[in-house]
C-alpha positions in Angstrom: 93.0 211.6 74.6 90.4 214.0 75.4 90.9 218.2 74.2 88.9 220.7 75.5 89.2 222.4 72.4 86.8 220.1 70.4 82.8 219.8 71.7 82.5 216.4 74.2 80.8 213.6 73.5 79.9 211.4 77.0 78.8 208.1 77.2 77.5 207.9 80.1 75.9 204.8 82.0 72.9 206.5 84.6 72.2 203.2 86.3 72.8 199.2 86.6 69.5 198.3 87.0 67.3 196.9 84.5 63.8 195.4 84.4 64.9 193.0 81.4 66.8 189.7 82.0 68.4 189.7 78.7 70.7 186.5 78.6 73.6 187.8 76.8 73.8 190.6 78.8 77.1 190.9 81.4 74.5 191.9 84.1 72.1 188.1 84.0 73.4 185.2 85.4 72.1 183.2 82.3 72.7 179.9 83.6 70.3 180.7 87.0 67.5 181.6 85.6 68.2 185.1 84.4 68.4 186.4 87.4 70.8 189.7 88.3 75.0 188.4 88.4 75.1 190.5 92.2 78.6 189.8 91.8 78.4 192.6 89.2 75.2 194.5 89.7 75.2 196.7 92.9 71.7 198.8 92.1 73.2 202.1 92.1 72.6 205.0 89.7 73.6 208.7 89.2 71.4 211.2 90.1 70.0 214.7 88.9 72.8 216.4 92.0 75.4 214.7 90.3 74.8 216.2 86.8 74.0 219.7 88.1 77.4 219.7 90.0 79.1 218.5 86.9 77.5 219.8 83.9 76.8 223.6 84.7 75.8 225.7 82.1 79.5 226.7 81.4 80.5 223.0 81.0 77.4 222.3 78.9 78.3 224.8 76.7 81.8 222.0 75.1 79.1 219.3 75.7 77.4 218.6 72.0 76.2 215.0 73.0 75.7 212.8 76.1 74.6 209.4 75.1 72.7 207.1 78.2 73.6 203.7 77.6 74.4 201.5 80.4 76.9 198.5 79.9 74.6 196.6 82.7 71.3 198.7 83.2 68.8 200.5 81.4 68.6 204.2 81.7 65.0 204.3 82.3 65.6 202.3 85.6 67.8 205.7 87.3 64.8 207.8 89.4 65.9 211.1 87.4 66.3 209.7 84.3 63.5 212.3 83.0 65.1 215.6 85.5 68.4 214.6 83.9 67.3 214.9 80.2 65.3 218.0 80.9 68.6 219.6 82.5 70.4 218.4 79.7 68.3 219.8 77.0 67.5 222.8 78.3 71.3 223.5 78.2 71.1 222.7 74.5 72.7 219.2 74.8 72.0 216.8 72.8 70.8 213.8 74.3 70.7 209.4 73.3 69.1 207.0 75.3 69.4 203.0 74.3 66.8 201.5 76.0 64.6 197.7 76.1 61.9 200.8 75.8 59.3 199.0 78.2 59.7 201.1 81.1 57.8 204.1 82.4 53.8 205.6 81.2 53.2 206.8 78.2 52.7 210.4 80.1 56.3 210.0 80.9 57.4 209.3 77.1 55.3 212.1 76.2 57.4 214.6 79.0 60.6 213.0 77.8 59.7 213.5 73.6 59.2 217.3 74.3 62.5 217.3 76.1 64.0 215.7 73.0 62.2 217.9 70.8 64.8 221.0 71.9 68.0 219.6 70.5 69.1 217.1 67.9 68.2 214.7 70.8 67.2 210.6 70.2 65.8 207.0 71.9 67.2 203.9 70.4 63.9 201.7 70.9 66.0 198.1 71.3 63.2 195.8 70.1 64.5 192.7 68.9 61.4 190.5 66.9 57.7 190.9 66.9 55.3 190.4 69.8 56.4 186.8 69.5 60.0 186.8 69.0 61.0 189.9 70.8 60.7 188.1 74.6 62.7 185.8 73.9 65.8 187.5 74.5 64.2 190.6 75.8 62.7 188.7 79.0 60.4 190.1 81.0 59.3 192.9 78.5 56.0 193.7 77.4 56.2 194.1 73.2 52.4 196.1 73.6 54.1 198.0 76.4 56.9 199.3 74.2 55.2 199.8 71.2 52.6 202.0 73.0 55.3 203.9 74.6 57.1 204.4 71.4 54.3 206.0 69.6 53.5 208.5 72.9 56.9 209.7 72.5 57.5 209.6 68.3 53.9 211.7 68.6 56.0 214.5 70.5 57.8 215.2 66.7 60.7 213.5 68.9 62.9 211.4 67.0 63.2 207.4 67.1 65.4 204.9 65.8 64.3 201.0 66.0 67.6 198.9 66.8 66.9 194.8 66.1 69.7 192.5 66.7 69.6 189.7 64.5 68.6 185.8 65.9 67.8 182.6 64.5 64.3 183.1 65.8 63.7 186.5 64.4 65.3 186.8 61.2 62.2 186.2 59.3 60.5 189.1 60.6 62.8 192.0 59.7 60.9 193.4 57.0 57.4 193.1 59.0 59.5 194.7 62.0 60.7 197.3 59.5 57.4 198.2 57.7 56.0 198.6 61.3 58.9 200.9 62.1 58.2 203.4 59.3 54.0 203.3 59.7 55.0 204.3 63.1 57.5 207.0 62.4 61.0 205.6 63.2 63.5 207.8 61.9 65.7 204.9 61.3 65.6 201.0 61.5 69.0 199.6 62.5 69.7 196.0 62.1 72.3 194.5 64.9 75.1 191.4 64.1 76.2 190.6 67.6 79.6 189.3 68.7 77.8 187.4 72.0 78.1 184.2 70.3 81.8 184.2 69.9 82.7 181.0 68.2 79.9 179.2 69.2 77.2 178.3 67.4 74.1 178.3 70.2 74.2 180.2 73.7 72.0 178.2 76.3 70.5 179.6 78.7 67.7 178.9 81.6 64.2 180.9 81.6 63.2 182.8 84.9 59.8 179.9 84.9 63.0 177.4 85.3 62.3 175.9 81.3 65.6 175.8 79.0 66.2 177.8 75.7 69.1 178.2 73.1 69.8 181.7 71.2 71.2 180.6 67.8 72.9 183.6 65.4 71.0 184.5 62.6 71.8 182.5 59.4 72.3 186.0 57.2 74.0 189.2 58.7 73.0 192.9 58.5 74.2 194.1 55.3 72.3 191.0 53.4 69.0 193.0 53.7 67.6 195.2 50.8 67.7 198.8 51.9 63.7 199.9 51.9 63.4 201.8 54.8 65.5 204.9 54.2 68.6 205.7 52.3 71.2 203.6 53.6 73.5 205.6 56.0 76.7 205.5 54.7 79.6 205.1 57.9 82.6 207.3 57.8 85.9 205.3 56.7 88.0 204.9 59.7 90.7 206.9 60.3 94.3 205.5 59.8 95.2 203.5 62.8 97.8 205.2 65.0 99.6 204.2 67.7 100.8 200.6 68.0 98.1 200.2 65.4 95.0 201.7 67.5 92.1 203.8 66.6 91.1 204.8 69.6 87.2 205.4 69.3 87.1 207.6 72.4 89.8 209.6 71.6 88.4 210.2 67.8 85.1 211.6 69.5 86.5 213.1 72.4 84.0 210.8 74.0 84.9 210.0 78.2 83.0 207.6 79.8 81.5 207.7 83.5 79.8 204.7 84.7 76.9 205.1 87.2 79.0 205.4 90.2 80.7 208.3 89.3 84.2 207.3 88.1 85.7 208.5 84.5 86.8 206.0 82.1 88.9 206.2 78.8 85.6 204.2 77.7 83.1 201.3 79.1 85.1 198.5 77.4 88.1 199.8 79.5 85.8 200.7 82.5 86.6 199.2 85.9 89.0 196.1 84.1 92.4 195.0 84.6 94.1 197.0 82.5 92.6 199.9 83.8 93.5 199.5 87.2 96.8 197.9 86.4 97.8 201.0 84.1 96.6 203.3 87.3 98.6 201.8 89.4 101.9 201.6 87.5 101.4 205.6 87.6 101.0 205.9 91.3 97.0 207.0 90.5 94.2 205.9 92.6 90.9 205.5 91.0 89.0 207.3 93.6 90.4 210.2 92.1 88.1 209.6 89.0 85.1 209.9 90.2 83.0 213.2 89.9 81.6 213.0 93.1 85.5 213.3 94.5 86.7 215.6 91.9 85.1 218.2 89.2 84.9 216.5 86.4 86.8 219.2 83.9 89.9 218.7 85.9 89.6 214.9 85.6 89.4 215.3 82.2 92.4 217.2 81.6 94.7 214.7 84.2 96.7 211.3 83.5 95.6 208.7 82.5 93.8 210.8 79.9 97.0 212.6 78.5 99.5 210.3 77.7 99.4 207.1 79.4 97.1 205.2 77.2 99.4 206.1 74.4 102.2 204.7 75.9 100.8 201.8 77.1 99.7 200.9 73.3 103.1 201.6 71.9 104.0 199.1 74.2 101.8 196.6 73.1 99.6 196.9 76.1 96.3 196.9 76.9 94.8 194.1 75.2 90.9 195.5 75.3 92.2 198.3 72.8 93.9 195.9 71.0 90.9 193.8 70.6 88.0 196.8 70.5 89.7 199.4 68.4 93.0 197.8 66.9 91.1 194.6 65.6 88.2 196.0 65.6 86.1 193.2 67.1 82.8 194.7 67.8 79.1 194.8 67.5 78.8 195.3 63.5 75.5 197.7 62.6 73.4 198.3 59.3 70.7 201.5 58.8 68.6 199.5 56.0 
């Protein structure tokens, strides 16, 4: 699944903890108003020792990218957030942080734009409306907050990208959101169609102040806006789908994943599930054994389940979140406009 003889992409997740309360997000408890799922959530985070153990200057040198985007926190929330980028960068890494963007001074986004300013480095600013529209699912955010943070950091020369998903309650505002987005400097305006809602056609959910709401899908997706804000980015056909029908996104991109206690995934959809652990243990494998903090990473990567186990476990029809994420390709769907 993952060579050493092609650069690596990480996804890595730096921390579970998050000052938003997003409702569709795995880590709220939407029904309870908002509040952290603790069955989930433990507050832990990586820190700057584990990325200097792991990605010395040899290693960085087969690193091209690391992306920070948590599957339950924000990145912003780890303590070395900033230490970790600096290390990164100054290692010629590139670096991606997705991020609710309210977070952190403006001297910090200022320190963390130069960082970025070293490599082919990027935030994606997740602001979903106007000063309106935007807390409504992005609770307990400031809008003024973030947008003065966004322009201390796009004044670094640092580049930005504005990611909006799409809502009931916000859909008339994506070309004021957008004109905003390039008068401020955004690279690139990215417009969100969000698989949350599954076949429903409302997701309820209870406000921290105790007051109920309903998220509703947006009546138009992504690809029904008029390109105006750059030249539309044109995405790569897939590649032809392999074993027991499966494009395996992590495997195309030689992209591990290692959530923010230290263990090594095939990706974050597979992280910590039951078909993870189930596939370990068929092979006798123990997931401490995955986890950098046990083990040096580069000789995790180049170990079951990472050779040939995840192969045979789709050409056995297997693994049902690989069928779903990268054989049907049921995903978050994304438009550059």
């Amino acid at each position: 699944m993952f060579t050493q003889d092609r650069p690596y992409s990480f996804h890595i997740e730096l921390t579970d903890k998050c000052n938003a309360a997003c409702p569709m997000c795995p880590r709220t408890d939407h029904t309870n108003h908002c509040t952290p799922d603790l069955s989930k959530v433990q507050n832990i985070e990586l820190s700057l020792a584990d990325f200097q153990a792991n990605f010395t200057d040899d290693f960085c040198r087969r690193v091209s990218e690391v992306d920070l985007c948590g599957s339950l926190g924000d990145p912003l929330a780890a303590r070395d957030c900033l230490a970790i980028c600096d290390h990164l960068t100054a290692r010629g890494v590139g670096v991606s942080i997705s991020t609710n963007a309210s977070l952190r001074s403006t001297k910090w986004w200022t320190e963390l734009g130069r960082h970025f300013t070293r490599t082919p480095s990027h935030v994606e600013f997740h602001i979903d409306g106007l000063a309106d529209t935007n807390p409504l699912y992005r609770i307990n955010t400031s809008f003024e907050k973030i947008i003065a943070n966004a322009a201390a950091y796009i004044a670094t020369g640092a580049r930005a990208e504005w990611h909006y998903i799409l809502f009931r309650h916000n859909e008339h505002q994506v070309t004021e959101a957008q004109a905003l987005a390039k008068e401020m400097g955004f690279r690139k305006f990215v417009l969100i169609d969000t698989i949350r809602f599954g076949a429903r056609d409302r997701f309820d959910y209870q406000l921290p102040n105790g007051a109920y709401r309903s998220l509703q899908p947006s009546a138009c997706d992504g690809a029904s806006f008029q390109t105006g804000f750059a030249e539309r980015v044109a995405e790569a056909p897939p590649p032809a789908a392999g074993d027991g029908g499966i494009v395996c996104k992590s495997a195309v991109q030689n992209r591990p994943y290692i959530n923010c206690g230290g263990y090594v995934s095939a990706c974050c959809w597979t992280a910590g599930s039951n078909e993870e652990l189930l596939t370990l243990d068929h092979a006798g494998l123990r997931r401490s054994a995955f986890n950098i903090r046990h083990r040096p990473l580069s000789e995790i990567l180049a170990a079951e389940p990472f050779v040939g186990l995840f192969e045979r476990a789709w050409l056995g029809g297997a693994n049902p979140i690989c069928q779903r994420k990268c054989g049907q390709m049921i995903r978050n769907k994304r438009y550059a406009v």
